[in-house]
FISEFI-168382 format. One line per 10 residues: number of its first residue (from 1); their letters; for each residue x, y, z of N, C-alpha, C. Coordinates in Angstrom, 1 decimal. Each point is the difference from the previous one (the first is absolute). Layout:
<rs>
NUM = A = X Y Z X Y Z X Y Z; ...
</rs>
This chain:
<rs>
1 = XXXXXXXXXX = 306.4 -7.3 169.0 -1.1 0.0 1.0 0.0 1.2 0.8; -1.2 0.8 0.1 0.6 1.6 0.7 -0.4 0.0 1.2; -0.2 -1.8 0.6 -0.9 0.3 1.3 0.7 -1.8 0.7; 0.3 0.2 1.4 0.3 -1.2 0.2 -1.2 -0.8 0.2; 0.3 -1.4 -0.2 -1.0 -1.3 0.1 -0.3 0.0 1.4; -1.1 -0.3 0.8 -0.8 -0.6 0.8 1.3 -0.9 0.7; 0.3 -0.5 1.2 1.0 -1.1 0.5 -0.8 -1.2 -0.6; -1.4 -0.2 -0.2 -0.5 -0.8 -0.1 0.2 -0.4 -1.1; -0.4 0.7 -1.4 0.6 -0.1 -1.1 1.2 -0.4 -0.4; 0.9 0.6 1.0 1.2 -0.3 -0.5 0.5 -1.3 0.2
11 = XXXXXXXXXX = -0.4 -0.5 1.4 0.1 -1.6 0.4 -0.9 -0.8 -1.3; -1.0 0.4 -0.5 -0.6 -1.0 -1.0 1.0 0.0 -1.1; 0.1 1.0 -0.5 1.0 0.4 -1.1 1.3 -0.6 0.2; 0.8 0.0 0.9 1.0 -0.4 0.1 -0.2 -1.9 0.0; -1.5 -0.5 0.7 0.2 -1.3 0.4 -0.4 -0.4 -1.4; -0.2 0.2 -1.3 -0.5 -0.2 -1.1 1.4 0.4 -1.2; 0.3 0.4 0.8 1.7 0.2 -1.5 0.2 -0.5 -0.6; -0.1 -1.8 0.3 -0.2 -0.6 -1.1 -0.6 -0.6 -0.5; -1.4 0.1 0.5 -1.4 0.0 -0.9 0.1 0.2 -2.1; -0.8 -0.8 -0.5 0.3 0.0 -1.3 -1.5 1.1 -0.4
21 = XXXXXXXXXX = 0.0 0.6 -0.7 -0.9 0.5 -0.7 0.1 1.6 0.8; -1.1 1.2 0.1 -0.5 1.0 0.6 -0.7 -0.4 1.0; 0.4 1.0 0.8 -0.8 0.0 1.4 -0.8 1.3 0.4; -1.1 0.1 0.4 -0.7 0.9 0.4 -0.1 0.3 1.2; 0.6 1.5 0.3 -0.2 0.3 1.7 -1.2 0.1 0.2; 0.0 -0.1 1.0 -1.2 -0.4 1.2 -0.8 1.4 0.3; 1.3 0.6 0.0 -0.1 1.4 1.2 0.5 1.3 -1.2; -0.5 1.0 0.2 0.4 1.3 -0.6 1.4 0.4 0.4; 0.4 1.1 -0.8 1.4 0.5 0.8 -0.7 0.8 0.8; -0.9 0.1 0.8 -0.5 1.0 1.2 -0.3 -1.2 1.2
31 = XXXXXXXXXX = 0.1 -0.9 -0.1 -0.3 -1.1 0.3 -1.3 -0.7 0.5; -1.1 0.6 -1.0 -1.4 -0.5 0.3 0.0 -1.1 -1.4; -1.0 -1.1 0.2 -0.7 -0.9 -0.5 -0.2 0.4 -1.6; 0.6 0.1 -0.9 0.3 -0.4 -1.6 -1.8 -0.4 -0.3; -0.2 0.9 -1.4 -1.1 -0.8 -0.4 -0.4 -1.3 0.1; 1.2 -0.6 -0.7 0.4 -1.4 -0.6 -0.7 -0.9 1.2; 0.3 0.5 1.2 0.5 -0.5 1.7 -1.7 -0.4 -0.2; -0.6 1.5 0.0 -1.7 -0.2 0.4 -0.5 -1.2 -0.7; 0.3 0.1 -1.4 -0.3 -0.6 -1.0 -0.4 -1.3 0.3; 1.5 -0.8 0.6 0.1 -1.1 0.6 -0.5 -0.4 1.7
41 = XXXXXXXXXX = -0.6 0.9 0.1 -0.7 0.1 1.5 -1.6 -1.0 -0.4; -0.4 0.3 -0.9 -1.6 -0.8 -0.3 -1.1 0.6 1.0; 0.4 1.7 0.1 -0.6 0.6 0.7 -1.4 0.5 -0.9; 0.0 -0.4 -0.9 -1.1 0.5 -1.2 0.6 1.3 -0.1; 0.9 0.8 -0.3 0.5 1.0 -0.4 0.2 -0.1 -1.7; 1.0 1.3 -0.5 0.1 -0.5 -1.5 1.1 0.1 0.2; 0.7 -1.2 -1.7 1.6 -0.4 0.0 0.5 1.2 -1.0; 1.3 0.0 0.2 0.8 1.1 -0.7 -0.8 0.2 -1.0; -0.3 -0.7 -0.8 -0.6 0.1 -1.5 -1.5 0.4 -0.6; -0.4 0.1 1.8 -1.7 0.8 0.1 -1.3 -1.3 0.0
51 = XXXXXXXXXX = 0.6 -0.6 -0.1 -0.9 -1.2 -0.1 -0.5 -0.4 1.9; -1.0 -0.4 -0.4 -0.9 -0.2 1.4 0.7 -1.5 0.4; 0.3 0.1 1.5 0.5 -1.5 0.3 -0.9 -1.0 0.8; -0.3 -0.5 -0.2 -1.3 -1.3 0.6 0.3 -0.1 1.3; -1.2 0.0 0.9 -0.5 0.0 1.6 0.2 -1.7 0.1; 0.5 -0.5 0.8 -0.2 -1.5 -0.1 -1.4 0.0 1.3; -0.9 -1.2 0.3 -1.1 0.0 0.7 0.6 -0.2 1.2; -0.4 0.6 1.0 0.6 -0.2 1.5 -1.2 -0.7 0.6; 0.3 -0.5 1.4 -1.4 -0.4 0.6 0.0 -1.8 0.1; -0.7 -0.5 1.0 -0.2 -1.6 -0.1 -0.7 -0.1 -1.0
61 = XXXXXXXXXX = -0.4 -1.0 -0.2 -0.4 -0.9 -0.9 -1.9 0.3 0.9; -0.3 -0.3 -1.5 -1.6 0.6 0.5 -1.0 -0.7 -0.6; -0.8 -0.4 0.4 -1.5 -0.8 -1.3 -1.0 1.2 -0.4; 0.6 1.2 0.2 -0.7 1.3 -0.9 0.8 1.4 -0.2; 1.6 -0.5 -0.8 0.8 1.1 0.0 -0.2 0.2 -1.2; -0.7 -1.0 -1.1 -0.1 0.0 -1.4 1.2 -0.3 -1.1; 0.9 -0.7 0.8 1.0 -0.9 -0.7 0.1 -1.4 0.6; 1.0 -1.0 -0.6 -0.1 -1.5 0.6 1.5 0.1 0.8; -0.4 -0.3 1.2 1.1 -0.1 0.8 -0.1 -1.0 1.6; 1.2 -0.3 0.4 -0.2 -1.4 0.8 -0.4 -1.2 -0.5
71 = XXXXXXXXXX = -0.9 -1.1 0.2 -0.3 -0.7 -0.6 -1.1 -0.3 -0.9; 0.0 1.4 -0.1 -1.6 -0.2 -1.5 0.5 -0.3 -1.1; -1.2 -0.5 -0.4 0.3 -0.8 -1.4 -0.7 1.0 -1.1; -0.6 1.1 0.6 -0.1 0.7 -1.3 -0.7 1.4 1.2; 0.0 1.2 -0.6 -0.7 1.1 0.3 -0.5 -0.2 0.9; 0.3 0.4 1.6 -0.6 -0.1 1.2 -1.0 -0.9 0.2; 0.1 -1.2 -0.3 -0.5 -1.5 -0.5 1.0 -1.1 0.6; -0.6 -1.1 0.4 0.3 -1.0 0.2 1.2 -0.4 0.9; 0.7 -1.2 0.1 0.9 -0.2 1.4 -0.7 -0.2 1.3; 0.7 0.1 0.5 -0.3 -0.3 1.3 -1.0 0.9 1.1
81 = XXXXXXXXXX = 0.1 1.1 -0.6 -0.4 1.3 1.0 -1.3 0.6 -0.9; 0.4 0.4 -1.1 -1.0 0.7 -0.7 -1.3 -0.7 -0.6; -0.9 0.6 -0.6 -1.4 -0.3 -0.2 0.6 -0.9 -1.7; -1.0 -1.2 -0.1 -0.1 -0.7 -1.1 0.3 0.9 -1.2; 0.4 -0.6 -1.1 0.6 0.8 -1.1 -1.5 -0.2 -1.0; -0.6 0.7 -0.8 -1.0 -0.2 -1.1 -0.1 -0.7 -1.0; -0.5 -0.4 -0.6 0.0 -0.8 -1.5 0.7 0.8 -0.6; 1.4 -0.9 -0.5 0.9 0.8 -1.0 1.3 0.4 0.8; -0.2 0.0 1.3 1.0 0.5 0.4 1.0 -1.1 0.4; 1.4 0.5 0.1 1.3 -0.6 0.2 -0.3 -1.1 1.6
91 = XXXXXXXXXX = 0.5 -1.3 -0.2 -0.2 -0.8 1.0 0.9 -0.8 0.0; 0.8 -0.8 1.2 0.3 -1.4 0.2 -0.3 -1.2 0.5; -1.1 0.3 0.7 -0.7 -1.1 0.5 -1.2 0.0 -0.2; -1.5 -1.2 0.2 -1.6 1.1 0.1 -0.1 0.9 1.0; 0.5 -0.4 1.2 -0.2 1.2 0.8 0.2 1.3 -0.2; 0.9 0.2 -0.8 0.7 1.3 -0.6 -1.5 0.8 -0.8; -1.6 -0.7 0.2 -0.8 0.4 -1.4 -1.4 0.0 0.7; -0.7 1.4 -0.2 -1.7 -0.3 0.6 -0.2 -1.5 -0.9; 0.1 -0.3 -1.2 -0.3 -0.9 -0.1 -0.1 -1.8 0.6; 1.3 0.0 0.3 1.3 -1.0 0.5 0.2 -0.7 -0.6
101 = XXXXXXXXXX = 0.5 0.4 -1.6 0.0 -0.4 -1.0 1.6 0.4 -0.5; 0.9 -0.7 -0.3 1.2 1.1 -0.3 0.8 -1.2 -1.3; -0.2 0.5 -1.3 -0.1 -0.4 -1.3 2.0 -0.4 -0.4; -0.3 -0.9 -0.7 1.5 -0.5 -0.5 0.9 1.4 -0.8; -0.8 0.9 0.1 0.6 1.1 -0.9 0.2 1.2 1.6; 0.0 -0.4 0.9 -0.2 1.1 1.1 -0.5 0.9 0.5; -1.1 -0.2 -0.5 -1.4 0.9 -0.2 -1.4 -0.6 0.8; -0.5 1.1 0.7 -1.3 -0.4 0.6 -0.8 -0.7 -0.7; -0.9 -0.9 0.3 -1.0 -0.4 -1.4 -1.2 -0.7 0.6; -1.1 -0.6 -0.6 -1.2 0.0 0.5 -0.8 -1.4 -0.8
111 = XXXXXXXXXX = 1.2 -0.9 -0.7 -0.6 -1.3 -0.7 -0.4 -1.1 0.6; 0.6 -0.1 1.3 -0.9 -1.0 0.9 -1.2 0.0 0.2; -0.5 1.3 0.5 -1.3 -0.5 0.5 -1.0 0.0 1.4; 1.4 -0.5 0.7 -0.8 0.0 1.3 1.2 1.1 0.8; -0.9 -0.1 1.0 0.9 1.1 1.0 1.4 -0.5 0.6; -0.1 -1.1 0.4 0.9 -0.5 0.6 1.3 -0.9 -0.8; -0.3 0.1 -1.5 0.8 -0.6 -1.2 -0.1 -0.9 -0.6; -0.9 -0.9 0.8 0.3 -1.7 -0.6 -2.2 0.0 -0.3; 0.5 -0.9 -1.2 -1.1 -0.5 -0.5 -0.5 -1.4 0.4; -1.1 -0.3 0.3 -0.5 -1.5 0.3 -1.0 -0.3 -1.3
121 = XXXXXXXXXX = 0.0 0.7 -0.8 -0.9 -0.5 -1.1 -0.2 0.9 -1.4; -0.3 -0.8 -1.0 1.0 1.0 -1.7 1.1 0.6 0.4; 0.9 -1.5 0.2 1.3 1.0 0.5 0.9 0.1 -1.2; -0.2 -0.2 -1.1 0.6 0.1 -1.5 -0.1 1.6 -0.2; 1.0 0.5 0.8 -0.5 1.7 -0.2 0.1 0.3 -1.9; 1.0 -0.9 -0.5 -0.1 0.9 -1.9 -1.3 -0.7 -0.2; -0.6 -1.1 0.5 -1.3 0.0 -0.8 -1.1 0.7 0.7; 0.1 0.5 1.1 -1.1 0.4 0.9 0.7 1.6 0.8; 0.4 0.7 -1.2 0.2 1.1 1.0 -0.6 0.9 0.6; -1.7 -0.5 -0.2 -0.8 1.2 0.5 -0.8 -0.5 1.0
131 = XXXXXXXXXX = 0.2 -1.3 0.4 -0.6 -0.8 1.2 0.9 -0.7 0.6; -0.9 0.2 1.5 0.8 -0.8 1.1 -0.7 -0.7 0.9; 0.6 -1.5 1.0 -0.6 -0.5 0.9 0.7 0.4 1.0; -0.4 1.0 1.1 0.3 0.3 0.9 -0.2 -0.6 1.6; 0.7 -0.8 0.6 0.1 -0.7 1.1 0.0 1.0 1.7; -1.1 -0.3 1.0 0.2 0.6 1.1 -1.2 0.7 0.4; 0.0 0.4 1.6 -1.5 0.3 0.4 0.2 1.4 0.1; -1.1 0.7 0.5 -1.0 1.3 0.7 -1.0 -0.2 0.8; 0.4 1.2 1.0 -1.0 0.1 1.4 -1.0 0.6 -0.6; -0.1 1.1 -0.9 -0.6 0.6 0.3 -1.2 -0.3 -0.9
141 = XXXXXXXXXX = -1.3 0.1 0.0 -1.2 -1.0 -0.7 -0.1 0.4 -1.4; -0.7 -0.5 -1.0 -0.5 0.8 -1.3 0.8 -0.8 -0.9; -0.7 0.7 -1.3 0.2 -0.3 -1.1 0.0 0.9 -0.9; -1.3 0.3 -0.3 -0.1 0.7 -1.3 -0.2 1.2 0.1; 0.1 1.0 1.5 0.7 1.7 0.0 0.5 0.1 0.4; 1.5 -1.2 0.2 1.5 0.2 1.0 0.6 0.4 -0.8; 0.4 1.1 -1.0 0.3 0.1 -1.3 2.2 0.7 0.9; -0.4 1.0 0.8 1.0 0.6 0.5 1.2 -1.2 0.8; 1.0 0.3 -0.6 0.8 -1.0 1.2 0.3 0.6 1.7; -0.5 -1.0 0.8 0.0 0.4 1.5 1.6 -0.2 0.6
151 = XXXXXXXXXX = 0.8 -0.2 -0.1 1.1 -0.5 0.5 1.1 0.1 -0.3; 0.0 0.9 -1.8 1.4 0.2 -0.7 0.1 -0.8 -0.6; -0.9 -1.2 -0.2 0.6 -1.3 -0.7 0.9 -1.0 0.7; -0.3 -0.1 1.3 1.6 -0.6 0.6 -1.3 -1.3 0.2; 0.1 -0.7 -0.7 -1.1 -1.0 -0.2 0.7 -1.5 -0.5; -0.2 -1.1 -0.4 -0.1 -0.9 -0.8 1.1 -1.4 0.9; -0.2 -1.2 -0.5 0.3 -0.8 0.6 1.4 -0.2 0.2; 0.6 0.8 -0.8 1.7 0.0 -0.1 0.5 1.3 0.7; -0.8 1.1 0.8 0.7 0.8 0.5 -0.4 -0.1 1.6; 0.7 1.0 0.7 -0.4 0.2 1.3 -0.8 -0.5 1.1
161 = XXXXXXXXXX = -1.5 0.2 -1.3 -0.7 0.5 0.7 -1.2 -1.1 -0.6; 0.2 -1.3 0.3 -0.5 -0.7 -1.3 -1.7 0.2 0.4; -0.2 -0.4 1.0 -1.5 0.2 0.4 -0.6 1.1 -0.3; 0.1 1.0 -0.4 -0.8 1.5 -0.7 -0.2 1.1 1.2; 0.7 -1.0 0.9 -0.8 1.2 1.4 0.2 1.4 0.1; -1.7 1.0 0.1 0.1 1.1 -0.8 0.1 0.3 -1.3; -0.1 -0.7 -0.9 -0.1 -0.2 -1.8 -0.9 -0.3 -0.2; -0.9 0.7 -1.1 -0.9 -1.0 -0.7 0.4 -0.5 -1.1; -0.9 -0.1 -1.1 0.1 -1.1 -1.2 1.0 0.7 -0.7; -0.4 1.6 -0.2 0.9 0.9 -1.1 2.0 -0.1 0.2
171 = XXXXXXXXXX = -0.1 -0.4 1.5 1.7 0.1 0.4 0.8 -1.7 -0.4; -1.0 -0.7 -0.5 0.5 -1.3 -0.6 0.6 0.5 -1.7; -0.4 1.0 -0.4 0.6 0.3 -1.4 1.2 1.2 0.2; 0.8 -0.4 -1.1 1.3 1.0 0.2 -0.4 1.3 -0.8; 0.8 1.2 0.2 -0.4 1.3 -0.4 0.0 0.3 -1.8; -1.3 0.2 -0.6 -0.5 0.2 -1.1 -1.0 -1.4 -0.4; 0.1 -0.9 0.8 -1.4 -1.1 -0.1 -1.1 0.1 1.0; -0.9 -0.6 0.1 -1.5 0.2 0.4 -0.5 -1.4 0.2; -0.9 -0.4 0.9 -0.3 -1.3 0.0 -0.9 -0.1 -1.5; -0.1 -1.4 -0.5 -1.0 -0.1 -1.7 -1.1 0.3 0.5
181 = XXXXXXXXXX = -1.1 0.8 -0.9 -1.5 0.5 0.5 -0.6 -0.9 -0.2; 0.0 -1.1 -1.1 -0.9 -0.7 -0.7 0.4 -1.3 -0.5; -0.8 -0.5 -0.8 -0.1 -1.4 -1.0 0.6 0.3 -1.2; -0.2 1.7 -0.2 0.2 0.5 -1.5 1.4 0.6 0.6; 0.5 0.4 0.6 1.3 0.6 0.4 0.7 -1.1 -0.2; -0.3 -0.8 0.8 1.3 -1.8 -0.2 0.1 -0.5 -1.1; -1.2 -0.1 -1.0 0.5 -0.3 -1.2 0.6 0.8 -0.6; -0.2 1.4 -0.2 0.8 0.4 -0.5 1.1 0.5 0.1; 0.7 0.3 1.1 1.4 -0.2 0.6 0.2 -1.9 0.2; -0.1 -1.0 0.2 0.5 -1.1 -0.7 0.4 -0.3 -1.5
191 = XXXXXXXXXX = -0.7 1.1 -0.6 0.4 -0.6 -1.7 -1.4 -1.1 -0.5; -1.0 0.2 1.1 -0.9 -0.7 -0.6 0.1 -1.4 0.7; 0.7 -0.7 0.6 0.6 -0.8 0.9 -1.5 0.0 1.5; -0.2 0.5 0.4 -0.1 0.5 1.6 0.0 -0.9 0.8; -0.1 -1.0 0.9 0.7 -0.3 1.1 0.5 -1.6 -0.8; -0.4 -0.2 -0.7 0.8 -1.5 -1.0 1.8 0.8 0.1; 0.2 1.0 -0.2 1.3 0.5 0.2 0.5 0.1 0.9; -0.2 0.0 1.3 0.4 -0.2 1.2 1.4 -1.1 0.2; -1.0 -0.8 0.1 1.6 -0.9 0.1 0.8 0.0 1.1; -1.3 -0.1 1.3 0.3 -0.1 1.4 0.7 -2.1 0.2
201 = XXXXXXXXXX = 1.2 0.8 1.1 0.5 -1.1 0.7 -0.6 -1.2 -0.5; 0.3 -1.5 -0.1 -0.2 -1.4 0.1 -0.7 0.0 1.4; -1.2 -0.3 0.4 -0.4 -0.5 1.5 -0.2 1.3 0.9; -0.2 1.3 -0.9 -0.2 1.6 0.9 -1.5 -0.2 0.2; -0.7 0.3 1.5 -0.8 0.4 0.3 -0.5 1.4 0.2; 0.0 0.7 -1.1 -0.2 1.2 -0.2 -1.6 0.8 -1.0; 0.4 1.1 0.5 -1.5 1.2 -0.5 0.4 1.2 -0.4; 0.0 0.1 -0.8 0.3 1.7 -0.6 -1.0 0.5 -0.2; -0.5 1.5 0.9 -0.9 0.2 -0.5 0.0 1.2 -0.6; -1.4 0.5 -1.2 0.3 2.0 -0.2 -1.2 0.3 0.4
211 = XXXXXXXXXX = -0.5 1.2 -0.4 -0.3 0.9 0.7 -1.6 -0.2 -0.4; -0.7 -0.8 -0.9 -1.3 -0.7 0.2 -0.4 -1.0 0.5; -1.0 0.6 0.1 -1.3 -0.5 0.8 -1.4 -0.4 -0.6; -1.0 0.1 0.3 -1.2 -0.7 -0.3 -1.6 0.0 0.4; -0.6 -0.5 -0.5 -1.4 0.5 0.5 -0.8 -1.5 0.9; 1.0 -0.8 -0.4 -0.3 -1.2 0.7 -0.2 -1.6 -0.7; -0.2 -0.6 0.2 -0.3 -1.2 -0.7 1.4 -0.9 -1.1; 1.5 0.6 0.5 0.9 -0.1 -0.7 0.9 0.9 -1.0; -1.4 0.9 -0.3 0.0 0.9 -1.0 1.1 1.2 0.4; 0.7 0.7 -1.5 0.5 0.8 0.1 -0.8 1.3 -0.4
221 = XXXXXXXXXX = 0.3 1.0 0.7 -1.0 1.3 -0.1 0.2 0.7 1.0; -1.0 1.0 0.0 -0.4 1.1 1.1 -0.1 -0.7 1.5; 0.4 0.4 0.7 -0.2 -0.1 1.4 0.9 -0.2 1.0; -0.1 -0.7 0.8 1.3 -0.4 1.1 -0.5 -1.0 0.6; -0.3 -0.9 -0.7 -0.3 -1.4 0.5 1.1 -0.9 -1.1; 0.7 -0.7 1.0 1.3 -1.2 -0.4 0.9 0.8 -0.6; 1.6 -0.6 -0.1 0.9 0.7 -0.6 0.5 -1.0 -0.9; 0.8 0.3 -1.2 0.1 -0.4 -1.0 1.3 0.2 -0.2; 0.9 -1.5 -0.7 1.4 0.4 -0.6 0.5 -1.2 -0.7; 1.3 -0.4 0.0 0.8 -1.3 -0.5 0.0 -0.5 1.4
231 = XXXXXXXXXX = 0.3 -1.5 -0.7 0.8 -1.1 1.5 -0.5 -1.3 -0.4; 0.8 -1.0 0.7 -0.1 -1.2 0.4 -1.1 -0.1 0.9; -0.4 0.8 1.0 -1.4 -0.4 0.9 -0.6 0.9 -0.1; -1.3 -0.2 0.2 -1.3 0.5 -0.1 -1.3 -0.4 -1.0; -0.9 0.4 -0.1 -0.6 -0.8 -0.7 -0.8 0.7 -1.3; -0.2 -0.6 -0.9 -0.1 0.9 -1.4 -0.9 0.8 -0.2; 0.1 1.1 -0.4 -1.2 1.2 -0.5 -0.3 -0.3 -1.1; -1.4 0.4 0.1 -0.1 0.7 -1.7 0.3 0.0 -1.2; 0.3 -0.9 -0.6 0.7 0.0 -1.3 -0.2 1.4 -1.0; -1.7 0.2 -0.4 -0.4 1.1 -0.9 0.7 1.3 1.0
241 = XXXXXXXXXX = -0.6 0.2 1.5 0.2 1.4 0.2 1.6 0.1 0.5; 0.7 -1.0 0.2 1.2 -0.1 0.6 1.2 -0.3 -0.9; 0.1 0.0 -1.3 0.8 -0.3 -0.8 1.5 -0.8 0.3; 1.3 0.7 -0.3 0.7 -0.7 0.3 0.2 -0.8 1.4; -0.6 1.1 1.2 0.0 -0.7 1.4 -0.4 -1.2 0.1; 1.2 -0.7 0.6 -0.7 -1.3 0.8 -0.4 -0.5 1.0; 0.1 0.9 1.3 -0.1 -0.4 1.3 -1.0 1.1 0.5; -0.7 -0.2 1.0 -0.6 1.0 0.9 -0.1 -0.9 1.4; -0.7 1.2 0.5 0.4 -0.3 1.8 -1.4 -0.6 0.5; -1.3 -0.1 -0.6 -1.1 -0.5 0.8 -0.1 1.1 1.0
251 = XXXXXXXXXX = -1.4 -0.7 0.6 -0.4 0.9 1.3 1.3 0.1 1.1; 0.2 1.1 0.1 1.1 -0.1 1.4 1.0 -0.3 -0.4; 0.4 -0.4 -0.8 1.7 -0.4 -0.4 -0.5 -1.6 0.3; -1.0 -0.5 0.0 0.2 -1.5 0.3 0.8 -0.8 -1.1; 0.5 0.1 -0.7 0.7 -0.5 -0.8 1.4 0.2 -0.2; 0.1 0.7 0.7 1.9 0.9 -0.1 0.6 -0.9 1.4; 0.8 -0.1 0.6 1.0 -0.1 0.9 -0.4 1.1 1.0; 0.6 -0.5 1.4 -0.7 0.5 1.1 0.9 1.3 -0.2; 0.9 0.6 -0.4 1.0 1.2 -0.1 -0.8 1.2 -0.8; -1.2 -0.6 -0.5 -0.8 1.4 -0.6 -1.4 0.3 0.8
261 = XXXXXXXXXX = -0.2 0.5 0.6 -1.4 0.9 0.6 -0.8 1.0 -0.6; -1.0 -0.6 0.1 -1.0 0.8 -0.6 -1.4 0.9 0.7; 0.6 0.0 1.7 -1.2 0.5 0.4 -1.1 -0.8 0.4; -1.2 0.3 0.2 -1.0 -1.0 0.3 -1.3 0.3 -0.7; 0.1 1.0 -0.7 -1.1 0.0 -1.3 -0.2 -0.6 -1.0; -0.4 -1.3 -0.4 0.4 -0.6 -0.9 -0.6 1.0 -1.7; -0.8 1.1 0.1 0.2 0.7 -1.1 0.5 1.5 -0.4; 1.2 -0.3 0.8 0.8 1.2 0.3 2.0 -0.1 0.0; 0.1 -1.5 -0.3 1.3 -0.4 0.0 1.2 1.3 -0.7; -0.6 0.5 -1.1 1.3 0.6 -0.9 0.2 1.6 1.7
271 = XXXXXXXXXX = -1.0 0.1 0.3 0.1 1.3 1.0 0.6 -0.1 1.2; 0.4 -1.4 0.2 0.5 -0.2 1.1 1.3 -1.3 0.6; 0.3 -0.2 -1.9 0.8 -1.1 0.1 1.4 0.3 0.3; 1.1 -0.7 1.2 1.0 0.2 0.2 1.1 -1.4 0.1; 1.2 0.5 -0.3 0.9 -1.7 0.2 0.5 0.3 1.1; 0.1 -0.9 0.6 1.1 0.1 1.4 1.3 -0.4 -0.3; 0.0 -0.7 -0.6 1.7 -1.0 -0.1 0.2 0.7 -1.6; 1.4 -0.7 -0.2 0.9 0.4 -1.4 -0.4 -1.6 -0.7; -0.2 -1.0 0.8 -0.1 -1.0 -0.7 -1.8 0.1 -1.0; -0.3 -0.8 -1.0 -1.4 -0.7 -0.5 0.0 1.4 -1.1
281 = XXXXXXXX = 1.0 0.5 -0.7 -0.3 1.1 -0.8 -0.2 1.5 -0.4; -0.9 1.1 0.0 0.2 1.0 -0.2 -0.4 0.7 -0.9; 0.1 1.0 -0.3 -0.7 1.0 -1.4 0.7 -0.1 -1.1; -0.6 0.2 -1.4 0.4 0.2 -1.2 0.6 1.4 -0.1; 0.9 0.8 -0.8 0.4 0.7 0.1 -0.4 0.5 -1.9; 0.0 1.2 0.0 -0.1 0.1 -1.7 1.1 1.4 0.1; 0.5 0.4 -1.1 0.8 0.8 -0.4 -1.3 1.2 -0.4; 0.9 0.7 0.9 -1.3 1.5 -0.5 0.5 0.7 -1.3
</rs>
């Protein structure tokens, strides 16, 4: 050796004597910091052998650092702190999901139906997976141009927020469904079934309704007179213009439960109909 060791070195060297295998100094015989030393620093420098050495991520935990860290459950997604995770994305609870949907495979998903998770009606999701009975009210009035959800969806009789307050009709369906437009929408998302598929509760006083309306006289059609859907109450439309439907609202909701309002025009019901309560029913949902 043409140069003495470092004291420091030498203390390592000596405390390792009987160490099995080779040992790498630390330190140069000038006594600075050895490649090897940097190498093992994880300074992002390069190791003896020229190769680039990996930056590890510094920094708290973040819901937009563009990795999953703290308690997300996937990509600056979900947990406790960060924004809902997307259809598809990694989850363990529904909360974990814009949806609030979180699938036996651990994945966001959207086969419920309603916003708030639970079905009150075609709740046989493998036979009915493109329809749903959605339970729960809305403040805010309309029917057939509430198309936007007002509220985020924090809607339906099993969440929060059961009374709709600030929701309209659109925040009773979960994200990628739509309230049903029609007579011809329900049958064909039922399988041809439409509200005979339902298969509401033993002794449910309920109304589902979609998104038509009418020109009067029962009838289904053009206009915004009466609202139209499935249920146990209300009184029957139309057979020819109304197809699978079997309930509508009459003038004013007089036929529905006092939890639905319609305003005080009796030929203007679909423009101004709202539920107060989570109880007596709710909108049909269809898979867009």
């Amino acid at each position: 050796m043409s140069a003495a060791l470092p004291f420091a070195a030498l203390v390592f060297a000596f405390a390792c004597a009987g160490c099995s295998g080779s040992v790498d100094y630390l330190f140069d015989e000038a006594g600075a910091p050895s490649a090897d030393a940097a190498a093992q620093s994880g300074d992002g420098g390069a190791s003896a052998d020229g190769s680039a050495t990996p930056t590890l991520p510094s920094g708290p935990p973040s819901c937009a650092n563009g990795r999953r860290d703290g308690d997300e459950t996937d990509v600056d997604c979900g947990g406790a702190l960060c924004p809902t995770c997307p259809l598809g994305g990694s989850c363990a609870q529904a909360a974990d999901c814009v949806s609030f949907e979180c699938g036996a495979d651990g994945r966001c998903r959207n086969d419920n139906g309603c916003a708030d998770g639970t079905r009150e009606g075609f709740g046989a999701t493998a036979s009915y997976p493109d329809i749903a009975a959605c339970a729960g009210g809305w403040s805010l009035p309309g029917l057939v141009d509430t198309r936007a959800p007002a509220c985020g969806r924090a809607a339906g009789n099993a969440s929060q927020n059961p009374s709709g307050k600030d929701c309209n009709v659109a925040d009773l369906c979960q994200v990628g469904w739509h309230v049903c437009e029609d007579a011809s929408e329900v049958k064909t998302r039922s399988g041809g079934n439409g509200c005979a598929g339902a298969a509401f509760a033993a002794g449910a006083q309920v109304f589902f309704v979609v998104r038509q309306s009418g020109p009067g006289g029962a009838m289904c059609g053009e206009g915004e007179n009466d609202i139209f859907g499935c249920g146990t109450v209300g009184a029957a439309p139309d057979a020819t213009t109304c197809g699978v439907l079997d309930r509508f609202s009459h003038d004013l909701c007089s036929q529905l439960p006092a939890t639905w309002a319609c305003g005080s025009g009796d030929t203007s019901e679909a423009s101004a109909v709202r539920k107060t309560a989570a109880a007596n029913g709710g909108v049909l949902c269809c898979r867009n």
